[in-house]
C-alpha positions in Angstrom: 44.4 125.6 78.7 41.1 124.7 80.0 39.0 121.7 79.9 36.3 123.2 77.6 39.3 123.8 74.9 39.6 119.8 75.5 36.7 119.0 74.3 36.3 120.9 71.1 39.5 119.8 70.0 38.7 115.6 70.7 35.1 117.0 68.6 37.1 118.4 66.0 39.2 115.5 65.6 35.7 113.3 65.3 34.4 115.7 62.8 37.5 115.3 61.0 37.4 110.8 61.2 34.5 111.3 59.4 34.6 113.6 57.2 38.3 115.5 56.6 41.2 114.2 55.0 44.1 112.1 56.7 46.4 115.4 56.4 43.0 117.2 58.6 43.0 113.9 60.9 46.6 114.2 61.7 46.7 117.7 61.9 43.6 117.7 64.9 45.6 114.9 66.9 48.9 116.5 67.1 46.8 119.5 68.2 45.1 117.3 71.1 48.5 115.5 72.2 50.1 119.2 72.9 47.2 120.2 74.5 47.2 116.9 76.6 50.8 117.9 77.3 50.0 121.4 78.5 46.9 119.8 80.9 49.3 117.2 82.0 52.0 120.0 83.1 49.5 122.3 84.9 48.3 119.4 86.7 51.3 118.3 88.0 53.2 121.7 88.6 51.1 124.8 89.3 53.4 126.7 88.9 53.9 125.9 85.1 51.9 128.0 82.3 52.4 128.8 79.2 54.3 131.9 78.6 55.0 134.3 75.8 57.8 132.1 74.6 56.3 128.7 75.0 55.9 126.3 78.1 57.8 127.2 81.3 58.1 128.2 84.9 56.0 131.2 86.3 58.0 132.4 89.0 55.3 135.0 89.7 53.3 131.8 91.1 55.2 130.6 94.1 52.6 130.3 96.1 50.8 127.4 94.8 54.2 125.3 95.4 53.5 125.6 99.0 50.5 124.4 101.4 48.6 126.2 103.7 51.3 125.9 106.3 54.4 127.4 104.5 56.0 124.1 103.5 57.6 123.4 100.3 55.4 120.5 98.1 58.4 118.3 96.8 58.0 116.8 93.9 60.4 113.4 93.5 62.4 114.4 90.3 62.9 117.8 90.3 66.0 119.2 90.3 66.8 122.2 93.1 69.1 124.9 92.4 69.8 123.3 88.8 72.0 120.6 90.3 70.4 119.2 93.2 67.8 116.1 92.1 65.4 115.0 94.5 64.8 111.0 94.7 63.7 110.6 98.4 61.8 112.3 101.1 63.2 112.2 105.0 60.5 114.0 106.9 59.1 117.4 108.2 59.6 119.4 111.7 58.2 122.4 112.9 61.0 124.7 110.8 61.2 122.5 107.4 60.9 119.4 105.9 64.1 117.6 104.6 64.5 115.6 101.4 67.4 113.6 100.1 68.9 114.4 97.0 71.9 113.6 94.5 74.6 116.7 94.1 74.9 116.4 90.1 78.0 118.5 89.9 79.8 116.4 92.0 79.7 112.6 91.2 75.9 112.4 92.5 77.1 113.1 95.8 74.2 112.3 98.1 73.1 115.5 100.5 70.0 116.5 103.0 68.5 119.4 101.9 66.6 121.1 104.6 64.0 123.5 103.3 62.5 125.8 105.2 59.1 127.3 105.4 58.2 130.0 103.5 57.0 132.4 106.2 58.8 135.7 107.9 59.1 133.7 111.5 60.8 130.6 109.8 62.7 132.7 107.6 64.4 134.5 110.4 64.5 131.6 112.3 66.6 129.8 109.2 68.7 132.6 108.9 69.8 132.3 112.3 70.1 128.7 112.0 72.8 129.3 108.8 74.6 131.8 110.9 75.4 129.1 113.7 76.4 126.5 111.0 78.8 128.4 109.2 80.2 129.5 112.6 80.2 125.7 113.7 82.2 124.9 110.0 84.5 127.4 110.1 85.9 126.7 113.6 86.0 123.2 113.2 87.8 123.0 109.5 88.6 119.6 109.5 85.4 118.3 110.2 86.6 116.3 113.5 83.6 118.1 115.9 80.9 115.5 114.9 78.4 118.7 114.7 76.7 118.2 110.9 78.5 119.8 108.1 76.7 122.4 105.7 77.7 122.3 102.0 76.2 125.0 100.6 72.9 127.2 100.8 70.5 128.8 98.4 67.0 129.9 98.0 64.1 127.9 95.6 60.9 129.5 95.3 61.0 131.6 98.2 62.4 129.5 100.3 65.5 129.2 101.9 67.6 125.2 101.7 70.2 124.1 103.3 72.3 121.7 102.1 74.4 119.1 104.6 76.1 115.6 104.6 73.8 112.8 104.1 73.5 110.8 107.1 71.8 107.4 107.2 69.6 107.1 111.0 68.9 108.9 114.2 70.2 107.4 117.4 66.5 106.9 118.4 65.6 104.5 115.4 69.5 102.8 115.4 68.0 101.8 119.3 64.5 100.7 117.8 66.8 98.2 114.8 69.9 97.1 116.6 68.8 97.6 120.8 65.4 96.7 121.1 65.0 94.8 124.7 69.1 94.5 124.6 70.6 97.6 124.3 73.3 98.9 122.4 76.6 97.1 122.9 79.0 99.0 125.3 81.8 99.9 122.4 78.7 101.6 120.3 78.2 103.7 124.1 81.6 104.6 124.3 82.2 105.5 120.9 79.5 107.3 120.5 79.5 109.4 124.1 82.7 110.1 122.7 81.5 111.6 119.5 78.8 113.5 121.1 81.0 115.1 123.7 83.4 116.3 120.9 79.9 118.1 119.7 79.2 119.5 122.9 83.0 121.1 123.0 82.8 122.5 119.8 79.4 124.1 120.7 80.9 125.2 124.0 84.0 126.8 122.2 81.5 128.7 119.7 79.2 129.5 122.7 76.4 127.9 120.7 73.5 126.6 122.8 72.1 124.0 120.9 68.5 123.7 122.6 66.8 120.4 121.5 69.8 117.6 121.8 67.6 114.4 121.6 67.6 110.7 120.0 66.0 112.4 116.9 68.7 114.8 116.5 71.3 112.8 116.7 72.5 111.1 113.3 74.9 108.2 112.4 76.1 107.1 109.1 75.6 103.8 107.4 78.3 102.2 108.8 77.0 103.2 112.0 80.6 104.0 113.2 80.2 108.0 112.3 77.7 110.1 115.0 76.7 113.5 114.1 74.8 115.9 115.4 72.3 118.0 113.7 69.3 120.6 114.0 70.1 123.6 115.0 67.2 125.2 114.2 66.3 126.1 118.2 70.2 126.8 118.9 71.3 130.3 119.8 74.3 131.6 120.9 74.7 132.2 124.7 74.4 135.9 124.8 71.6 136.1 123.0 69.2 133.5 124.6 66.7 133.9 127.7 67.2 130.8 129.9 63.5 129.7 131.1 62.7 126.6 132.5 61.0 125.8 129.1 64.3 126.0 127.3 65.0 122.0 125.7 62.7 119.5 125.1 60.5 118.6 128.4 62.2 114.7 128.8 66.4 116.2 128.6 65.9 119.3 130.4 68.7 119.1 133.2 67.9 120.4 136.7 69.3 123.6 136.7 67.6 124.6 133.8 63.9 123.2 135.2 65.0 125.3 138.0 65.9 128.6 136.5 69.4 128.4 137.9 71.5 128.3 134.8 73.5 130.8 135.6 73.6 130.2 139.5 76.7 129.1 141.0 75.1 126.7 143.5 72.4 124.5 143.2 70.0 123.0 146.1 71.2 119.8 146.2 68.4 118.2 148.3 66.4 117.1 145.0 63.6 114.6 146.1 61.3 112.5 144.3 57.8 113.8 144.5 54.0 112.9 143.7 50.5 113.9 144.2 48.1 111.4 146.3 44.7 111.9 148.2 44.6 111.0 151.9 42.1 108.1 151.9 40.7 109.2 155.4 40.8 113.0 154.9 40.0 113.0 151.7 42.3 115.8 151.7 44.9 116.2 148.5 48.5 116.3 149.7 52.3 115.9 148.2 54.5 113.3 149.3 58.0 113.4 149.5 60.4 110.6 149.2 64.0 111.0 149.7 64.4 107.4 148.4 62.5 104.6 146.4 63.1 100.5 145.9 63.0 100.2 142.3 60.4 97.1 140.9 62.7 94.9 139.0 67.0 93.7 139.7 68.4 96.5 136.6 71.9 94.9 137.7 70.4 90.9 137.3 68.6 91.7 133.8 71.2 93.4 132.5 74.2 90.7 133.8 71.6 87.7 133.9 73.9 84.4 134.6 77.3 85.8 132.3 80.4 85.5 133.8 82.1 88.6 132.1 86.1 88.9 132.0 87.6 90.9 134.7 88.4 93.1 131.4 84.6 93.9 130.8 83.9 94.4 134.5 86.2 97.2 134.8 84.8 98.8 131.9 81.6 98.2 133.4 82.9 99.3 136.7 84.3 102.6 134.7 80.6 103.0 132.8 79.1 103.0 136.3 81.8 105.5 137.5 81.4 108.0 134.3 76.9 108.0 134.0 77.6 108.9 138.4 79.6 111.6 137.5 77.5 113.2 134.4 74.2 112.7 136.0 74.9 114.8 139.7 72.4 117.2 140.1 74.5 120.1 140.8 76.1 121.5 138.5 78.9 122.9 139.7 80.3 119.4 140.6 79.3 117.5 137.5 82.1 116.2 135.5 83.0 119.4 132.8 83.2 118.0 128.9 87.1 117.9 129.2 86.7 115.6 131.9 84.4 113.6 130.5 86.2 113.4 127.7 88.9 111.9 129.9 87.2 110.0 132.1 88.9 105.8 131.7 85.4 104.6 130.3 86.0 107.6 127.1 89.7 106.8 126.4 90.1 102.9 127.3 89.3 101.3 124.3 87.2 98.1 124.8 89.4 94.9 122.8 
C-alpha cells in the first residue's frame, strides 16, 4: 500500500463528509483504518505484505530483517520459533547478538537465545560452535561441569539461534557491583575458582579448546552462587586448531602460548620484565632488562590494612597465596594440572 493510496482514500472520505450518505461515510473510514493497518505493519516489519490470502509474512524477504552487517533486527515482542517471546535485549559480539526470551511451552521458562549472523563465515562458524555444545552436554549429563547448557536450536529467517540457560551477570560486571575498590570476598574466590576449574576439566576431557576465557564470558546466576561458563564461539577442538601466538584474547594469553611453545615440553624459564627507553646521552634507542622490580604501593598493607584476621582466615590466606604461586609459574610443565588444582587446601577447605 503506498502513501499516494493514503491520500485518495482520507480525500474520499472528505468528499463523502460532505456530500455522501452516513452508510458512504462509514464505508470510506473502515477503508482508511485497514489501510492505516497495512502502513502501520509494513513500517514496523519489512518483511510483512500483503499476500494472496490476506496480511502475512513474506519469507521471500529475509533480507530486510537484517542490517548491513548480517545481524538479526530484534524486535521486543515477537515470538521465535512459535514459542520463544522476546522481552529483553542482552547485547551483540562479533558472531551474534543475544536476546532474552520466555520459553512459552514450558512455564515461560526464561532462556538466552544467541542468534547468529546471517552470513556463510558466521554460519560455519555457528555450526561449529553447536557441534562443541552438544559434545559438552552430552558428556556432562547431569549438568555438574559449570560449562553453559544448550536447550535446543533452530533457524529464524536465515539464521541460525541457540538456545541456553538464562544466566543473570558476567564475572566482569559482578566485580564492577559487588568489588569495586574491595574485591570480591575470598569464599566468592574459592567457590568460584572451583566452578571454573570443573569447566576447564570438562573441556579438557572433550579436548575442547575454548579460546577467549575472559570476565565477559564468564556468567553467574542471580543468586550469584551458580558460575557458568559460556561462548564458545572461538572454541575448537584440539586437533583441529593452529596454535599461534595470537590464539586468546591479548590480556589471558599464557606464556607458552605468546611463545609458540604450546606443544613444547620445556619452557625457558628465564622470563624477564622488559621495556623500551632512549639513552638520554646517546640518544640511542635500547631495551632494558630487569630481572626484578619494587612494586609502588604495600598490595599486602592495603589489602590487610590494620585487621587482625583469625589464625583460621590466615591459613586460608596463607593457602590462597600458596594456590595463585602454583597456577601462575611460567612453565608449564610445572604448573599445578586442573586435578591438582582442584585439590589444592585453598579449593576443598571450605571457609566457615
Amino acid at each position: 500500500m503506498s502513501l499516494n493510496l493514503l491520500e485518495d482514500v482520507k480525500n474520499e472520505v472528505e468528499r463523502s463528509l460532505k456530500t455522501g450518505s452516513p452508510q458512504q461515510v462509514l464505508r470510506s473510514k473502515k477503508q482508511i483504518m485497514e489501510l492505516c493497518t497495512c502502513t502501520c505493519i509494513s513500517l514496523q516489519s519489512p518483511s510483512k505484505a500483503l499476500l494472496a490470502d490476506g496480511i502475512g509474512e513474506n519469507d521471500h524477504l529475509t533480507d530486510n530483517w537484517d542490517d548491513a552487517e548480517g545481524y538479526y533486527r530484534v524486535r521486543i515482542g515477537e515470538q521465535l520459533d512459535r514459542r520463544y517471546m522476546v522481552y529483553g535485549y542482552t547485547g551483540q559480539g562479533v558472531f551474534s547478538n543475544v536476546v532474552r526470551a520466555r520459553d512459552t511451552s514450558r512455564s515461560s521458562q526464561e532462556v538466552a537465545i544467541k542468534i547468529i549472523r546471517n552470513n556463510e563465515m558466521m554460519h560455519k562458524t555457528g555450526m561449529a560452535e553447536l557441534e562443541i555444545l552438544k559434545k559438552l552436554n552430552a558428556t556432562d549429563p547431569d549438568d555438574k561441569f559449570h560449562c553453559i547448557r544448550l536447550f535446543s536450536n533452530f533457524f529464524h529467517k536465515n539464521h541460525l539461534c541457540l538456545v541456553f540457560e538464562s544466566m543473570s551477570m558476567n564475572i566482569r560486571e559482578v566485580l564492577r557491583k559487588y568489588g569495586k575498590n574491595i574485591g570480591l570476598h575470598i569464599k566468592a574466590v574459592r567457590s568460584y575458582s572451583q566452578q571454573l576449574l570443573l569447566a576447564l576439566k570438562l573441556m579438557k576431557r572433550c579436548t575442547i579448546l575454548h579460546a577467549d576465557i575472559k570476565p565477559d564470558n564468564i556468567l553467574v546466576n542471580e543468586s550469584k552462587l551458580m558460575l557458568k561458563l559460556c561462548d564458545f564461539g572461538s572454541a575448537s577442538f584440539i586437533q583441529d586448531n593452529e596454535i599461534t601466538p595470537y590464539l586468546v584474547s591479548r590480556f589471558y594469553r599464557a606464556p607458552e602460548i605468546r611463545k609458540g611453545m604450546f606443544r613444547e615440553n620445556h619452557f625457558d624459564s628465564s622470563f624477564n620484565f622488559l621495556y623500551h627507553t632512549v639513552d638520554k646521552v646517546t640518544q640511542k634507542e635500547k631495551v632494558v632488562v630487569m630481572s626484578s622490580f619494587t612494586p609502588q604501593r604495600d598490595l599486602l598493607a592495603d589489602l590487610v590494612g590494620s585487621q587482625s584476621p583469625s589464625e583460621a582466615h590466615l591459613r586460608k590466606i596463607h593457602h590462597f597465596k600458596d594456590f595463585l604461586d602454583k597456577i601462575f609459574i611460567l612453565d608449564p610443565t610445572k604448573r599445578l594440572s586442573i586435578n591438582q588444582a582442584l585439590q589444592h587446601p585453598f579449593i576443598i577447605e571450605k571457609l566457615d
